[in-house]
C-alpha positions as CSV (number, residue, x, y, z in Angstrom):
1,X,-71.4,45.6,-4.1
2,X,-73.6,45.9,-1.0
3,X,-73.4,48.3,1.8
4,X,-72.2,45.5,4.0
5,X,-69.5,44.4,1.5
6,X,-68.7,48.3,0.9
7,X,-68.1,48.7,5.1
8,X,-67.0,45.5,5.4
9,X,-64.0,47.1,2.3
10,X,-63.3,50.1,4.5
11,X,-63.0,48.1,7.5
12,X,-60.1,46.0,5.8
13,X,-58.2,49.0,4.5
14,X,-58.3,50.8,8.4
15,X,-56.9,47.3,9.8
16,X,-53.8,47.7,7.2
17,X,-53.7,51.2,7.5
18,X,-53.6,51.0,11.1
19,X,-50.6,48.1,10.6
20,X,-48.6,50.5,8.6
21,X,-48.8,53.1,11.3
22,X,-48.0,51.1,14.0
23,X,-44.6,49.5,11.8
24,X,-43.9,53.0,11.4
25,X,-44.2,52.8,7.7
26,X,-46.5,56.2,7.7
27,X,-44.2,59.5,7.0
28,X,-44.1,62.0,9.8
29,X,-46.2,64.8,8.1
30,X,-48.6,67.3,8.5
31,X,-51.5,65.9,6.9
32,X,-53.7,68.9,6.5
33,X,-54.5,71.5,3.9
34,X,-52.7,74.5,3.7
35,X,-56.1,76.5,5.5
36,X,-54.9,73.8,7.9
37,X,-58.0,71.5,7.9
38,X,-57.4,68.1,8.6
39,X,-57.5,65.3,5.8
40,X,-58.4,61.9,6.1
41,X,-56.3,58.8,4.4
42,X,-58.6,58.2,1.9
43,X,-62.5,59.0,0.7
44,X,-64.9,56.5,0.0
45,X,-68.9,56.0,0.1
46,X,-70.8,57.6,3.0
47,X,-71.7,55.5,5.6
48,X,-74.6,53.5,4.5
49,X,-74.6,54.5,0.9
50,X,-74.8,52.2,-1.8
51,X,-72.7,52.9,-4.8
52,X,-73.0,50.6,-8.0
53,X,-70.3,48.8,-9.1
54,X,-68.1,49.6,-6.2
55,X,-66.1,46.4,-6.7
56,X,-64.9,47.9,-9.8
57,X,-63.2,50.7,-7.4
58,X,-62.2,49.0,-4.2
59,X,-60.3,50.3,-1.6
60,X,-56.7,51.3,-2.0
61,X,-54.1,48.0,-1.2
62,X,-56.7,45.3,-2.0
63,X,-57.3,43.7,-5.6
64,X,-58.6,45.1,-8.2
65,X,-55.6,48.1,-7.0
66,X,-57.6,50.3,-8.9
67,X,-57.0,52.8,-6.1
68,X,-53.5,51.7,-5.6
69,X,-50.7,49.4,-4.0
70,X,-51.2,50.2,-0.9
71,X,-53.4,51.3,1.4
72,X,-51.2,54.0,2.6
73,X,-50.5,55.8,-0.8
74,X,-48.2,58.6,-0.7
75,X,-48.6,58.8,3.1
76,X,-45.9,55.9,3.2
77,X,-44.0,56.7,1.1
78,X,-43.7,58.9,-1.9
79,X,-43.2,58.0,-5.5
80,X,-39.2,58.0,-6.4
81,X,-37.8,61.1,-8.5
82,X,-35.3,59.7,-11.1
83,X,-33.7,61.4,-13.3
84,X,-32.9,60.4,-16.9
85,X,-29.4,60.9,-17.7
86,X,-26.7,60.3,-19.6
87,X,-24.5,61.4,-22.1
88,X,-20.9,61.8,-23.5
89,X,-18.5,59.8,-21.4
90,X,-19.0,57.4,-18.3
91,X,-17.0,60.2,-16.5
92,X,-18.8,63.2,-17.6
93,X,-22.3,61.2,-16.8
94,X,-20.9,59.9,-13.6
95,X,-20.9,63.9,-12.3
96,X,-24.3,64.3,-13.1
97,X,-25.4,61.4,-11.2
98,X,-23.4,62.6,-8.3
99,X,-25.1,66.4,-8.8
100,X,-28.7,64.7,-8.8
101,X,-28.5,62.5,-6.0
102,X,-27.0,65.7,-4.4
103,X,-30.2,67.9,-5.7
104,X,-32.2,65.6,-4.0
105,X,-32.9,62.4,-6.9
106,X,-34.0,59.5,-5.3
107,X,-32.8,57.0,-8.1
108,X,-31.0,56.7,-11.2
109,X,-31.9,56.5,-14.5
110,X,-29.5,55.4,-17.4
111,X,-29.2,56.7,-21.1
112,X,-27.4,55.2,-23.5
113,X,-25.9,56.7,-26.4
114,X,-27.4,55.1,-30.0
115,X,-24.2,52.7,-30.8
116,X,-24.9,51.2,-27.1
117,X,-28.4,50.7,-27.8
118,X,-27.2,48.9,-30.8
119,X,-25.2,46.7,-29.1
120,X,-21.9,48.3,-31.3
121,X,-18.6,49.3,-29.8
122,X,-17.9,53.1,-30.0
123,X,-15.0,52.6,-32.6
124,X,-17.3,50.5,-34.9
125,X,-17.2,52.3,-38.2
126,X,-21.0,52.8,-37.8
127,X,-20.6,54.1,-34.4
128,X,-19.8,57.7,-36.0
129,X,-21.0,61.1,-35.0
130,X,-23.4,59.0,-32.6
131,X,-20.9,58.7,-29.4
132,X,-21.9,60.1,-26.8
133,X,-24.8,62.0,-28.2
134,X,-28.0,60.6,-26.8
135,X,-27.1,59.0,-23.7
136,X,-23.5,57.9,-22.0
137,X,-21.1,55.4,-24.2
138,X,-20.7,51.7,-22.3
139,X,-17.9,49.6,-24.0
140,X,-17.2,47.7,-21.3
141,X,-17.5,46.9,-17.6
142,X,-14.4,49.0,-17.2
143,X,-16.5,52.4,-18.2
144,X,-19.2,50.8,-15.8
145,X,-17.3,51.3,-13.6
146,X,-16.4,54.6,-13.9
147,X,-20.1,55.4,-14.3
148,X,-20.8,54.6,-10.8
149,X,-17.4,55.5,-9.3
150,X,-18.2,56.9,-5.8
151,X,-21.8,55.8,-6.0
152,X,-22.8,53.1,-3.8
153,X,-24.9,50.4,-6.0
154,X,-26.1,48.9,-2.7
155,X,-27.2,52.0,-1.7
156,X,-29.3,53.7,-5.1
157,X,-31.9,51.9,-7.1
158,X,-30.4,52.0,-10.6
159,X,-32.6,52.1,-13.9
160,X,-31.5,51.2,-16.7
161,X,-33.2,52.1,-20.6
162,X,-32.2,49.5,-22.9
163,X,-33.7,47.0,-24.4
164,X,-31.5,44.9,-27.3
165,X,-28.6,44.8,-26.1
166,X,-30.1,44.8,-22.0
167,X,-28.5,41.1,-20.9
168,X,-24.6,41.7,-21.5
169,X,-25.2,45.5,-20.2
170,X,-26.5,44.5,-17.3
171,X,-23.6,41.7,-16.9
172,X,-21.3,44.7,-17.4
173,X,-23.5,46.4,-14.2
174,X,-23.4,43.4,-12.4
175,X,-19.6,43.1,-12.5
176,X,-18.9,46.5,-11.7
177,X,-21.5,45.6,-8.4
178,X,-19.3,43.1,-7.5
179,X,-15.8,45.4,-8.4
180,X,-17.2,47.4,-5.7
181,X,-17.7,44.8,-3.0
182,X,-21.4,44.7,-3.4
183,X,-23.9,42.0,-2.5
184,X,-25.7,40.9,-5.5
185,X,-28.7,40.1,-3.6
186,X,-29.1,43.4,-2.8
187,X,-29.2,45.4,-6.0
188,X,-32.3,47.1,-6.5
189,X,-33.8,48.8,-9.5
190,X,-34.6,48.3,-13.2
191,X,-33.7,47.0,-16.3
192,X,-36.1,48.2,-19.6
193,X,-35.3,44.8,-21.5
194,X,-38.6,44.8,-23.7
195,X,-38.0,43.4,-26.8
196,X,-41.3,43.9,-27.7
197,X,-41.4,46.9,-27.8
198,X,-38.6,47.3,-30.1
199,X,-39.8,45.3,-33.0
200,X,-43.6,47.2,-31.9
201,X,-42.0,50.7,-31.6
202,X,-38.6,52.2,-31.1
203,X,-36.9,49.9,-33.8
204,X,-33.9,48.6,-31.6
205,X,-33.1,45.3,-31.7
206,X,-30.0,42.4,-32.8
207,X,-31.5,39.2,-33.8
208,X,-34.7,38.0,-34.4
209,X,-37.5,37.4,-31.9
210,X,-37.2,33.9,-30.7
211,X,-33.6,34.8,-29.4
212,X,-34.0,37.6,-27.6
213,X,-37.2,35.8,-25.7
214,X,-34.3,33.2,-25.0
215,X,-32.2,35.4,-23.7
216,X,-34.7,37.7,-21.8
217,X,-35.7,33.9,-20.0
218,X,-32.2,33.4,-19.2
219,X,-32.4,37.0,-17.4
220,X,-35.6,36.5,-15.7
221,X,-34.3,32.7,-14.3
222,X,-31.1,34.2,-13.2
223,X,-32.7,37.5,-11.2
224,X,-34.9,35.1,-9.2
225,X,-32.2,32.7,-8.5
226,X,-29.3,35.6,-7.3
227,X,-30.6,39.3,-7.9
228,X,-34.2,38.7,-6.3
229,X,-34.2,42.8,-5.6
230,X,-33.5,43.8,-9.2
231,X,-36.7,44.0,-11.3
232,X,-35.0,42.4,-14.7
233,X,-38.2,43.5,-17.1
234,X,-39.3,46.8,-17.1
235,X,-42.3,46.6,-20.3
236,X,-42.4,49.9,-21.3
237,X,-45.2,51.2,-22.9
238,X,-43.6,54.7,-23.0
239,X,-41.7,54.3,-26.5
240,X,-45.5,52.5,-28.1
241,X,-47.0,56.2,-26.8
242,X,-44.4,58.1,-28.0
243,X,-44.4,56.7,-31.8
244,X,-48.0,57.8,-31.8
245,X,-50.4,55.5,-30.6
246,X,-53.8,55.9,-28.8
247,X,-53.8,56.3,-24.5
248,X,-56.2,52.7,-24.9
249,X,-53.2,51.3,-27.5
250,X,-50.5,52.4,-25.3
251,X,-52.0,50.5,-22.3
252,X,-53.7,47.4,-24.6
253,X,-49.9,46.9,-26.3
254,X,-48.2,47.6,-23.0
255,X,-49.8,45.2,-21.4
256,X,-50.0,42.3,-23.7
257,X,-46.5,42.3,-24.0
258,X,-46.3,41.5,-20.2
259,X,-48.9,38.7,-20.7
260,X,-46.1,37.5,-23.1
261,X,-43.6,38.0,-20.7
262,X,-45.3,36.1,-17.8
263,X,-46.0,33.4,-20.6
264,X,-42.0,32.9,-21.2
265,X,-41.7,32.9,-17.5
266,X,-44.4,29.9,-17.1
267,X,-42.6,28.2,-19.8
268,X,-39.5,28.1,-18.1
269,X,-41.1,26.8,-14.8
270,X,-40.6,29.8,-12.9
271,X,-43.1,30.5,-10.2
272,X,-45.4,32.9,-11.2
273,X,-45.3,34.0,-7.2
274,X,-41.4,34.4,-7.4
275,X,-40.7,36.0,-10.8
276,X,-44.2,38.4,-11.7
277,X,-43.2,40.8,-8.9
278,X,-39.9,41.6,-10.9
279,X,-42.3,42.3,-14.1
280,X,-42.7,46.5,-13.7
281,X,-43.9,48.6,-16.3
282,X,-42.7,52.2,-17.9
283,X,-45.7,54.5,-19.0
284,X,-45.9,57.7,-20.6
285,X,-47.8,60.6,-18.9
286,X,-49.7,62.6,-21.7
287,X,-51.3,66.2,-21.8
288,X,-54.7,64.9,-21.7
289,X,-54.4,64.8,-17.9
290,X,-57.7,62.7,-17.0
291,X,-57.2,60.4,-19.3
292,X,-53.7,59.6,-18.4
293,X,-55.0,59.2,-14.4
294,X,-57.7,56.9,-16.0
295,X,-55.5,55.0,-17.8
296,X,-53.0,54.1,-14.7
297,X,-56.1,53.2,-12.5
298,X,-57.2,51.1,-16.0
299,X,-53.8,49.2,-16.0
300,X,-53.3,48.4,-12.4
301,X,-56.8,46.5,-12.9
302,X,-57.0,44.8,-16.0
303,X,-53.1,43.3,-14.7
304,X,-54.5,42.2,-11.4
305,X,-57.6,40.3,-13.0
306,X,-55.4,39.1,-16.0
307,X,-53.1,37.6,-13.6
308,X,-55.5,36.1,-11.1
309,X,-57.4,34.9,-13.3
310,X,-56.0,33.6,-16.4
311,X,-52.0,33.2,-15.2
312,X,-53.3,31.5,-11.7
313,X,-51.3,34.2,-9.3
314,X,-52.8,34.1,-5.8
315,X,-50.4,36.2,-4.0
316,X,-51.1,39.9,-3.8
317,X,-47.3,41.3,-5.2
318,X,-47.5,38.7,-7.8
319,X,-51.1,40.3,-8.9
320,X,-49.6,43.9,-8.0
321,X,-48.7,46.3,-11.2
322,X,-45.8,48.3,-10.5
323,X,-45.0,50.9,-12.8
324,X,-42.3,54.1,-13.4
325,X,-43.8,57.0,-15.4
326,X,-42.1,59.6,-17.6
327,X,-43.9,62.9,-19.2
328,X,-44.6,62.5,-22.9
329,X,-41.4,64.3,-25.0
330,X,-43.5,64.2,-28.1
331,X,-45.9,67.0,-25.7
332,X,-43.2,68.9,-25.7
333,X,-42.4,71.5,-28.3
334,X,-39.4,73.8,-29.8
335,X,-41.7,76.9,-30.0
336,X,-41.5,78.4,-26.8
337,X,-40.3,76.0,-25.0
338,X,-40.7,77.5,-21.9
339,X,-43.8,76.5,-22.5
340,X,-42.8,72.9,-21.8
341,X,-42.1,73.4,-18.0
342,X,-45.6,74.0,-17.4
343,X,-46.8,71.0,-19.7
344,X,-44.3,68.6,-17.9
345,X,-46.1,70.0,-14.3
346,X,-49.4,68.8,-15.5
347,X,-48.4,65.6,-16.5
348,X,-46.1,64.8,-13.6
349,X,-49.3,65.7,-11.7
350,X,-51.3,63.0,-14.0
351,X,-48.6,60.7,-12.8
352,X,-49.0,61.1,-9.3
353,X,-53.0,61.3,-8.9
354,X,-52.6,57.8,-10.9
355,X,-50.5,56.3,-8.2
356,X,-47.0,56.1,-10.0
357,X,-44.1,54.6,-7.8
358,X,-41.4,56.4,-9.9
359,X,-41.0,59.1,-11.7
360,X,-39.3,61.3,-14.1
361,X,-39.8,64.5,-15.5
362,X,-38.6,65.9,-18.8
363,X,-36.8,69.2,-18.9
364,X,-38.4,72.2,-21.4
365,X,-34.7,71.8,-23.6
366,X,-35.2,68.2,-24.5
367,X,-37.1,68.7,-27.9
368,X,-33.8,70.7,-29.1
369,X,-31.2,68.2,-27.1
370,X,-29.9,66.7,-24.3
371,X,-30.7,68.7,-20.7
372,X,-28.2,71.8,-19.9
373,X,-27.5,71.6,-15.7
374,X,-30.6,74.2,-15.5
375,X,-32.9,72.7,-17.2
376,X,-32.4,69.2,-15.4
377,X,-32.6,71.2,-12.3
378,X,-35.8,72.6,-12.8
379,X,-37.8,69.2,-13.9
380,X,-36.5,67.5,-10.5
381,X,-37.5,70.7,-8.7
382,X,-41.1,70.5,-10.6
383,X,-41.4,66.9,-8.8
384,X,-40.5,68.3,-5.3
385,X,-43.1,71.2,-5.5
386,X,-45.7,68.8,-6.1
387,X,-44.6,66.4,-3.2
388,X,-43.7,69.1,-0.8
389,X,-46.3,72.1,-1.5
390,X,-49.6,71.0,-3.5
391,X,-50.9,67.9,-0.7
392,X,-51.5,65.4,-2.9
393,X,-49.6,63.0,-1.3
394,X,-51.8,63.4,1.7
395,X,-54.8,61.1,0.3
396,X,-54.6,58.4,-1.3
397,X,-56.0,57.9,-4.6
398,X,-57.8,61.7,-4.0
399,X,-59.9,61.3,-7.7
400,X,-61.3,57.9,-6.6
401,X,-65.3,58.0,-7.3
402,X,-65.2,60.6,-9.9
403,X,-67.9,60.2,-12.0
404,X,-65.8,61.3,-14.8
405,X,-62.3,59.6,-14.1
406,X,-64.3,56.3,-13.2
407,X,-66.0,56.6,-16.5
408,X,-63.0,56.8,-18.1
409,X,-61.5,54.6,-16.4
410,X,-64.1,51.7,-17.5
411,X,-63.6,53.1,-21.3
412,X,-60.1,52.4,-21.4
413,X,-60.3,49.1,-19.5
414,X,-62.8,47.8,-22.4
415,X,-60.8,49.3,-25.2
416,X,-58.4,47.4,-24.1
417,X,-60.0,44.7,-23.5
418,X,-61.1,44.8,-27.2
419,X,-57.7,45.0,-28.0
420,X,-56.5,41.9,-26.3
421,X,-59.5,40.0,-28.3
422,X,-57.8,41.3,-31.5
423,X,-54.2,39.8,-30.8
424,X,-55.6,36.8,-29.6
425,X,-56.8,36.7,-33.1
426,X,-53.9,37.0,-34.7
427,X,-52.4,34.2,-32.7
428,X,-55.0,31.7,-34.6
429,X,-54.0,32.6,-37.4
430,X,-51.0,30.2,-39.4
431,X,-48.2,30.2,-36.5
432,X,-45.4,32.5,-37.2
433,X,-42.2,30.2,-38.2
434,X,-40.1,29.4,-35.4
435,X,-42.6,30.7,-32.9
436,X,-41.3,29.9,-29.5
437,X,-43.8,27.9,-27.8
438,X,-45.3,29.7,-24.9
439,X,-48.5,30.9,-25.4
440,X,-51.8,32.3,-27.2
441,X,-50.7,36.2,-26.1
442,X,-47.3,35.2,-26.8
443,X,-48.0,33.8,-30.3
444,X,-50.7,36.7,-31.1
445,X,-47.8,39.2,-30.3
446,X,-45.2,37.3,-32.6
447,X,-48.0,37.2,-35.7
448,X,-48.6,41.1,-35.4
449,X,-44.6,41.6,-35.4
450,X,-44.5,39.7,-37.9
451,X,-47.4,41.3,-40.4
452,X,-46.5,44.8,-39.1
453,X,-50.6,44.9,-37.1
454,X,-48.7,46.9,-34.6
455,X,-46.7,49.5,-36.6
456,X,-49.7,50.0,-38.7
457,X,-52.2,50.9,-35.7
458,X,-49.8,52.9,-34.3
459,X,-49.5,54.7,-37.7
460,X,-52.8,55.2,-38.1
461,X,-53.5,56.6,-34.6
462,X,-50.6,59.0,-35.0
463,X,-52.0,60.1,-38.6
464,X,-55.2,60.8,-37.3
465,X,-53.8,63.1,-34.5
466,X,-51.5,65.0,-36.4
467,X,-54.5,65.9,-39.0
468,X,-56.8,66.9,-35.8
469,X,-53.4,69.3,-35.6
470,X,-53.2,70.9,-38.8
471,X,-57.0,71.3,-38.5
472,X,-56.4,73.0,-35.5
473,X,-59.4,70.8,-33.3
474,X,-56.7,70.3,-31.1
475,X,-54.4,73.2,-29.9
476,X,-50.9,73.0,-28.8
477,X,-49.6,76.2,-27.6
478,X,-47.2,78.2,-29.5
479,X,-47.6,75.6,-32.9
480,X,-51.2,76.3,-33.8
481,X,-52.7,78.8,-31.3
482,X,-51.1,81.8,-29.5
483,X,-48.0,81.5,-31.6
484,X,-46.5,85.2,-31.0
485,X,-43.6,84.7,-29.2
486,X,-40.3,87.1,-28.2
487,X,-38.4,84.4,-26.2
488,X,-34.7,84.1,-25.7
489,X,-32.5,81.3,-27.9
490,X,-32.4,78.7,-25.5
491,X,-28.6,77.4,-24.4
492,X,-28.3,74.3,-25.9
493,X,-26.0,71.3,-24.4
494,X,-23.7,69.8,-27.4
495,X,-21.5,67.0,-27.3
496,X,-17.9,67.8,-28.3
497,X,-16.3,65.2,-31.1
498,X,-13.7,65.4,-28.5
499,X,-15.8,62.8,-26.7
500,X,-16.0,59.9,-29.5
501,X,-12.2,60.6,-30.0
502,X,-11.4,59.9,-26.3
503,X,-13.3,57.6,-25.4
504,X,-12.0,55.3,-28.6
505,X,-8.7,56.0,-27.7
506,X,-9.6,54.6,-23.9
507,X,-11.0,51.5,-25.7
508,X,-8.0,50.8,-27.3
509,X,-5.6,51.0,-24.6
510,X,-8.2,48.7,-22.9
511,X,-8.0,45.9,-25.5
512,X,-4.5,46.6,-25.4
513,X,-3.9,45.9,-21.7
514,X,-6.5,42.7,-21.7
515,X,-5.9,39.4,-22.0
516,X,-7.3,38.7,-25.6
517,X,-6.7,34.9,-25.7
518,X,-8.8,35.0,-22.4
519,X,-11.5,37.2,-24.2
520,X,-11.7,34.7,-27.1
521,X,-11.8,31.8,-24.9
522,X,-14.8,33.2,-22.7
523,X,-16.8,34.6,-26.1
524,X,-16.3,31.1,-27.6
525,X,-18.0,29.3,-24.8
526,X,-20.8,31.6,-24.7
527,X,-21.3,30.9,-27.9
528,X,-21.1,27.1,-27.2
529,X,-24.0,27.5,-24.7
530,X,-25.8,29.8,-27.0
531,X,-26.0,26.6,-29.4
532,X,-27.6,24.5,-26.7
533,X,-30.0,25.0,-24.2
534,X,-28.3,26.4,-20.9
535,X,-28.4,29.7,-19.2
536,X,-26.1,32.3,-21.2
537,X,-25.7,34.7,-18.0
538,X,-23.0,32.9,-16.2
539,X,-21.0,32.1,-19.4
540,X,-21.8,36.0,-20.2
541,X,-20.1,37.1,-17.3
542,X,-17.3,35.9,-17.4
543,X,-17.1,37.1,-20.6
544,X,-17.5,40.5,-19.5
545,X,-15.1,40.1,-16.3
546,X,-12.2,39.7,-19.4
547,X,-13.1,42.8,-20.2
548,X,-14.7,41.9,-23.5
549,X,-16.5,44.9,-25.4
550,X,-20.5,45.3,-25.7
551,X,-19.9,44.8,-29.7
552,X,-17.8,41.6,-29.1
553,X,-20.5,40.2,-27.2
554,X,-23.3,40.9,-29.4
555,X,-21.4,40.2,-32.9
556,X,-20.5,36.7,-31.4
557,X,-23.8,36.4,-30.7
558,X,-25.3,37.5,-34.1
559,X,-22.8,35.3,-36.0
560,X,-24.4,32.4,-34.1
561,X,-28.0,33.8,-34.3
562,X,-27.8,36.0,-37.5
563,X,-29.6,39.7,-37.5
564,X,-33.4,40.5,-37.9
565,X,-34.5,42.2,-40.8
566,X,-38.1,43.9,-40.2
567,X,-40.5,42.5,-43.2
568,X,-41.3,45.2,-45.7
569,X,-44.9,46.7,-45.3
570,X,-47.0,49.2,-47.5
């Protein structure tokens, strides 16, 4: 880029910068360092200088968004602090959602417990000793309700980490919205609904590809239509990272799934203007701390150009990558674990320098179970002290020009880039059977679930780095290096059986008090629509406004569909 075009760059940014002020969109803040020197929005080239490949870099708010959404940065507004939580009952997770938007959380972040990632009631036989345990039990809409008793779902974005079972979930949300006299149009916040992912990854899924892609379509037709606030796909690259795999395969996999996704939304004749701002994405903030900025700055640029210029998107939101960040669990470690506070600092700080619009930070007990009241307390506060005390919020995109994070940044790009080239190549390969017909990314996606590409790269990466480990050429605290430790047994949160009894005894009296010929009547026209072609959300509702149970839902469902069995690799 030339001087001129460089100028010409800054001038642009200062006209939008100077819109947001006068809107009033810019926080009142003291802007200056703690010396109290004043700080300017953002740093760029001198006047007159040259720098090579400046395009590359940009200004902040303008495609390629290497330097972020907006030109304003954190000086608009800051990032949001969710908390993930969840556990036992909807009652006993509904107080902790009260106590963190009390302690200052911005939004909210659902767990759910294994058998309601599995789509299975809580008093399914196989639903044993899990109730409860790793996020909050959701049967119905009845114990959605309950979860957000006294919580304004107008008021609070709401997150939401599932990705199977994600459809009749959010249904169950949806209903309780409406229970409480909310406007559907203005929801706001997240559901994780990456299949993807599953299949790629975490290993959570009911049926086979093609009918969860129908189903995730259904979702992403009806959002646009009547929840236009609520971002239905969240393509979460978080669970890719944590399984083991590479910074460059974490972004490459991460992002090809939303090329799939945009794919299934084209095939449905959605507007790619309307429906690619509700795509978001879910990353994972590592230890390696410039490589994790460089990877953020990598991703919002490689989705900009991939969606200008392959998907057609002209608008800026539709080119814009929006994304919610979470430090890396597998960083964290059950040898002093006090320990982990400090490593879940550095990465929420990775989080921030790479522009994240959400956050959440882990708390040091999670390697041993779910967060004691303390521990939770101390993650959100770690977010605080860097948005109140350490002034990175007062620049926008402060590492911007680095020699070092630019370089990286351009090394992950074209790993990732080299990536893409190798699904693509998998997609000309013989066409998986039943391949739903969207796409090359789409098809190149479906072929590596298929012959296991993905799980095997990830399993590779992850082998490689855990030998580098017992080789001690890389160093984690307390496991391999400075292991002499005196600490206290850390206070451990555990879920009472009491829980899984309770809560099956409040599912029965529900099924008790329903009316069942109702339920059978509204699960046996979803099923009816699930044979054809329609939309399955409205049918799904009122299924779920019966009061029909998660497992109903998704056992009607898998009768009709039958269940995925992952192919055997060695």
């Amino acid at each position: 880029m030339t001087d001129t075009g460089q100028q010409d760059g800054r001038q642009r940014w200062r006209e939008r910068y100077e819109a947001a002020e006068r809107a009033g969109k810019i926080r009142d803040a003291d802007f200056t360092t703690l010396s109290g020197v004043e700080v300017e929005p953002v740093y760029g080239p001198r006047e007159g200088e040259t720098v090579p490949g400046f395009d590359r870099i940009g200004w902040p708010g303008e495609f390629p968004f290497t330097r972020g959404l907006h030109a304003s940065g954190y000086r608009g507004r800051v990032w949001t602090a969710r908390q993930f939580a969840g556990f036992g009952n909807a009652t006993q997770t509904n107080k902790r959602f009260r106590d963190i938007l009390a302690g200052g959380g911005g939004g909210l972040s659902v767990a759910f417990d294994m058998p309601t990632l599995m789509g299975r009631d809580s008093d399914d036989p196989r639903s044993r000793g899990e109730v409860g345990h790793c996020g909050v039990a959701i049967d119905s809409a009845a114990d959605m309700d309950v979860l957000f008793r006294d919580i304004s779902l107008e008021r609070v974005t709401t997150s939401m980490t599932i990705s199977g079972p994600a459809v009749p979930v959010f249904c169950m949300y949806l209903v309780a919205a409406e229970r409480q006299g909310a406007q559907l149009s203005k929801l706001d916040g997240t559901l994780q609904t990456d299949i993807y992912k599953e299949y790629i990854a975490q290993k959570e899924w009911l049926f086979a590809p093609e009918p969860h892609l129908r189903l995730i379509g259904d979702l992403m037709s009806y959002c646009v239509a009547e929840v236009p606030r609520y971002k239905p796909l969240s393509v979460s690259g978080y669970h890719i990272r944590e399984a083991g795999s590479t910074a460059a395969q974490e972004l490459a996999f991460t992002l090809a799934d939303g090329f799939g996704y945009v794919e299934l939304g084209l095939s449905r004749g959605l507007d790619i203007e309307q429906f690619a701002p509700g795509l978001s994405f879910f990353f994972d903030a590592h230890i390696d701390f410039f490589e994790e900025i460089a990877k953020f700055r990598a991703a919002r640029r490689i989705w900009a150009r991939w969606l200008r210029d392959v998907y057609g998107a002209r608008s800026v939101k539709a080119q814009q990558l929006r994304f919610h960040t979470q430090t890396a669990g597998v960083s964290l470690t059950a040898q002093q674990p006090d320990n982990n506070i400090v490593r879940t600092a550095i990465e929420a700080l990775s989080a921030v320098l790479g522009g994240t619009q959400s956050l959440h930070t882990n708390a040091l007990d999670e390697v041993l179970g779910l967060p004691t009241d303390r521990a939770a307390q101390i993650a959100l506060r770690t977010q605080h002290v860097i948005a109140e005390e350490t002034g990175v919020t007062n620049v926008v995109d402060p590492l911007g020009g680095s020699w070092y994070v630019e370089a990286l940044t351009d090394k992950i790009e074209a790993d990732a880039e080299a990536i893409f080239d190798r699904i693509k190549d998998l997609a000309r390969l013989e066409v998986p059977s039943g391949e739903y017909p969207i796409g090359e990314m789409t098809s190149g996606i479906l072929r590596g679930i298929q012959d296991g590409w993905f799980t095997g790269e990830i399993a590779d990466a992850a082998f490689a780095y855990q030998r580098t480990l017992e080789k001690g050429d890389k160093k984690q605290v307390g496991v391999n290096v400075h292991t002499a430790t005196d600490a206290e047994e850390l206070e451990i949160l555990r879920i009472s059986h009491q829980v899984e009894l309770d809560q099956n005894e409040t599912l029965a009296k529900r099924r008790a008090n329903r009316d069942d010929a109702e339920v059978r009547r509204r699960l046996a026209a979803m099923v009816e629509v699930a044979r054809g072609e329609g939309n399955l959300m409205e049918p799904m509702l009122h299924a779920v406004r019966a009061e029909a149970t998660l497992g109903e839902i998704c056992g009607a469902l898998k009768e009709e569909w039958g269940e995925y069995r992952e192919p055997a690799r060695f």
